[in-house]
MISE-718845 format. One record per residue (C-alpha): residue in three letters; residue number from 1; x, y, z. Coordinates in steps of 0.05 Angstrom, whole numbers, plus 32768, in hexadecimal, padded with zeros to 4 digits. Example, Ala and Ser with C-alpha at 12.3 -4.5 7.8 and 13.67 -1.06 7.14 Angstrom:
residues 2
<atom><residu>ALA</residu><num>1</num><xx>80F6</xx><yy>7FA6</yy><zz>809C</zz></atom>
<atom><residu>SER</residu><num>2</num><xx>8111</xx><yy>7FEB</yy><zz>808F</zz></atom>
//
This chain:
residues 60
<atom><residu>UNK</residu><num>1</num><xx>7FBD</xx><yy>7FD8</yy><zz>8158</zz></atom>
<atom><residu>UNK</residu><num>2</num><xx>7FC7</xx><yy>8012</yy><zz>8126</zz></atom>
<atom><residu>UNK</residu><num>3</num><xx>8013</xx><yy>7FFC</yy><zz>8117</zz></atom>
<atom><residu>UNK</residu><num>4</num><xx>8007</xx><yy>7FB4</yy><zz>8116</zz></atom>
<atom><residu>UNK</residu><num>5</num><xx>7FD2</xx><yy>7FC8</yy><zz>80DB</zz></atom>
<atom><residu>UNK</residu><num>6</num><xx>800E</xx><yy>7FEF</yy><zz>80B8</zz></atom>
<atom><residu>UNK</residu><num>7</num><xx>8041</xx><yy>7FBC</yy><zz>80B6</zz></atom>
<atom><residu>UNK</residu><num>8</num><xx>8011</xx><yy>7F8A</yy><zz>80A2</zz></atom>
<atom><residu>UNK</residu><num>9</num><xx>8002</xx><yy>7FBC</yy><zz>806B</zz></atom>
<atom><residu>UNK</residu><num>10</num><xx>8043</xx><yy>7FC9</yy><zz>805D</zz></atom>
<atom><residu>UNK</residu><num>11</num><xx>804F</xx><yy>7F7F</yy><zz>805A</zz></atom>
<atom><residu>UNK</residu><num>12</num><xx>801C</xx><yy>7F7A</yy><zz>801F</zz></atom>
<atom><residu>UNK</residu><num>13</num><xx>803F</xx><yy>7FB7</yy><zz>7FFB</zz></atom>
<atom><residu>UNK</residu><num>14</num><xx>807E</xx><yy>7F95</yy><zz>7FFB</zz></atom>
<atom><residu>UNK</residu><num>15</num><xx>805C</xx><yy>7F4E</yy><zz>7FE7</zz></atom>
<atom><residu>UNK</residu><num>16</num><xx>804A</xx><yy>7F79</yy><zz>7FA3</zz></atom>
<atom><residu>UNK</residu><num>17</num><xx>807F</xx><yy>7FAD</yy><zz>7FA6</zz></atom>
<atom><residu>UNK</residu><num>18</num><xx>80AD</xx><yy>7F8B</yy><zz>7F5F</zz></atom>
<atom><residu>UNK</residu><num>19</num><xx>8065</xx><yy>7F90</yy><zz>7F34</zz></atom>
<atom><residu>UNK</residu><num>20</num><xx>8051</xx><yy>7FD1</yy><zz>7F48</zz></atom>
<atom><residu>UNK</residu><num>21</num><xx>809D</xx><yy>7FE5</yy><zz>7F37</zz></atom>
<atom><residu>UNK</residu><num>22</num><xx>8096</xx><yy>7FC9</yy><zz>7EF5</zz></atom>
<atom><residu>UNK</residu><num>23</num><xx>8059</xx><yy>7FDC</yy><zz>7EE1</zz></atom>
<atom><residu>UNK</residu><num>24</num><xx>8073</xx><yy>8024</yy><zz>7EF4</zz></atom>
<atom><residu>UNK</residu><num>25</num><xx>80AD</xx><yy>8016</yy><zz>7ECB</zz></atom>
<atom><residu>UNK</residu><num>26</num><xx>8088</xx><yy>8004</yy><zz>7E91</zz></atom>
<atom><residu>UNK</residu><num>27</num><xx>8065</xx><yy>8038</yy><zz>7E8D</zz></atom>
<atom><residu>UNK</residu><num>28</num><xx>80A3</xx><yy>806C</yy><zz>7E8D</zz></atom>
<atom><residu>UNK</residu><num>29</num><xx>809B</xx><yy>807E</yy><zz>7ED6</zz></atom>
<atom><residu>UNK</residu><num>30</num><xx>80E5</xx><yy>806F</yy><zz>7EFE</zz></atom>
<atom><residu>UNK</residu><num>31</num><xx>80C8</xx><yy>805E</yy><zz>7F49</zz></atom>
<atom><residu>UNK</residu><num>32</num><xx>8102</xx><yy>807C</yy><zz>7F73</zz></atom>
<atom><residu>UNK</residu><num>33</num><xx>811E</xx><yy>807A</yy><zz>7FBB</zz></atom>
<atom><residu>UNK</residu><num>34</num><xx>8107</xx><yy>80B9</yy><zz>7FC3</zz></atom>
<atom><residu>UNK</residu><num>35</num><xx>80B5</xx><yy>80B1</yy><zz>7FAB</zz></atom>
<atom><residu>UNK</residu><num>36</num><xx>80B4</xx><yy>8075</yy><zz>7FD2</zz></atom>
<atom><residu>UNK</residu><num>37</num><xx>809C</xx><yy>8092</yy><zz>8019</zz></atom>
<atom><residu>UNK</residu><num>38</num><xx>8066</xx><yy>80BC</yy><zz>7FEF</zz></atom>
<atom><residu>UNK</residu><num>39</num><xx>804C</xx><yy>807C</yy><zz>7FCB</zz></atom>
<atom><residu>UNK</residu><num>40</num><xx>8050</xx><yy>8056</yy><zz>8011</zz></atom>
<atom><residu>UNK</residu><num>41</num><xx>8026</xx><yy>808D</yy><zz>802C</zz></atom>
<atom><residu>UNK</residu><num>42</num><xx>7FED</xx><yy>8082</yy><zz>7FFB</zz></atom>
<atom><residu>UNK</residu><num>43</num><xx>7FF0</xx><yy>8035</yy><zz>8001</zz></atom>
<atom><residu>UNK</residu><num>44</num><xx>7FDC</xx><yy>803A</yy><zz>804E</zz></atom>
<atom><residu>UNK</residu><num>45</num><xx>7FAB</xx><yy>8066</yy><zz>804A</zz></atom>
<atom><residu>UNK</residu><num>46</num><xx>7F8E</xx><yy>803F</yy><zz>8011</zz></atom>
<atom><residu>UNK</residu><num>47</num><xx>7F8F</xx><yy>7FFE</yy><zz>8042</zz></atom>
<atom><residu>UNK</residu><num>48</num><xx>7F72</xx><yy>8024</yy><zz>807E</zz></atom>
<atom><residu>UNK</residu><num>49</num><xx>7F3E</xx><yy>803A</yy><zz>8053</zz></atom>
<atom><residu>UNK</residu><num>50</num><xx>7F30</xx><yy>7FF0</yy><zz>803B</zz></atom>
<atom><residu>UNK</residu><num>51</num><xx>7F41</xx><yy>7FCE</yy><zz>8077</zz></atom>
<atom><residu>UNK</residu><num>52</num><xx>7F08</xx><yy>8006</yy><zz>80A1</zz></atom>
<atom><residu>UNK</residu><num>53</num><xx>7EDB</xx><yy>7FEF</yy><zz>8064</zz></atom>
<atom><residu>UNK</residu><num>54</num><xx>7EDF</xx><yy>7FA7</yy><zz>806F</zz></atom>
<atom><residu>UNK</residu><num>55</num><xx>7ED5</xx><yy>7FAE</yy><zz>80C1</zz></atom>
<atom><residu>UNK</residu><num>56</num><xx>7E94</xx><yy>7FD8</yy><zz>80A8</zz></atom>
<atom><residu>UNK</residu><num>57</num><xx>7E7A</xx><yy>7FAB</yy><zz>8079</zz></atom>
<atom><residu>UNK</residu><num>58</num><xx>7E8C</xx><yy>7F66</yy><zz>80B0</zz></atom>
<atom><residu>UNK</residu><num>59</num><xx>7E65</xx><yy>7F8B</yy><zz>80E5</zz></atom>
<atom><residu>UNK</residu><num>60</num><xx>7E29</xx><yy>7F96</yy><zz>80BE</zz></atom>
//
């Protein structure tokens, strides 16, 4: 269940990827190869964190 979550999370990360990139960009910060597992990182625990606050506030 766990992994289904991620890719569906990674799924919206790419959806937004290209703005996030440019935003990044225009503000002087070059997102490389490299930074791109570290920013991936933060993204899914951002989502767990939302998506266990949304089962939360459905249950109650």
């Amino acid at each position: 269940m766990e992994q289904n979550k991620n890719m569906e999370f990674m799924t919206i990360a790419m959806k937004y990827f290209p703005e996030a990139k440019q935003k990044l960009e225009e503000a002087g910060i070059e997102l490389s190869m490299d930074m791109l597992p570290h920013f991936m990182d933060l993204f899914q625990k951002v989502m767990q964190e939302a998506y266990e606050l949304g089962k939360k506030d459905a249950a109650e």
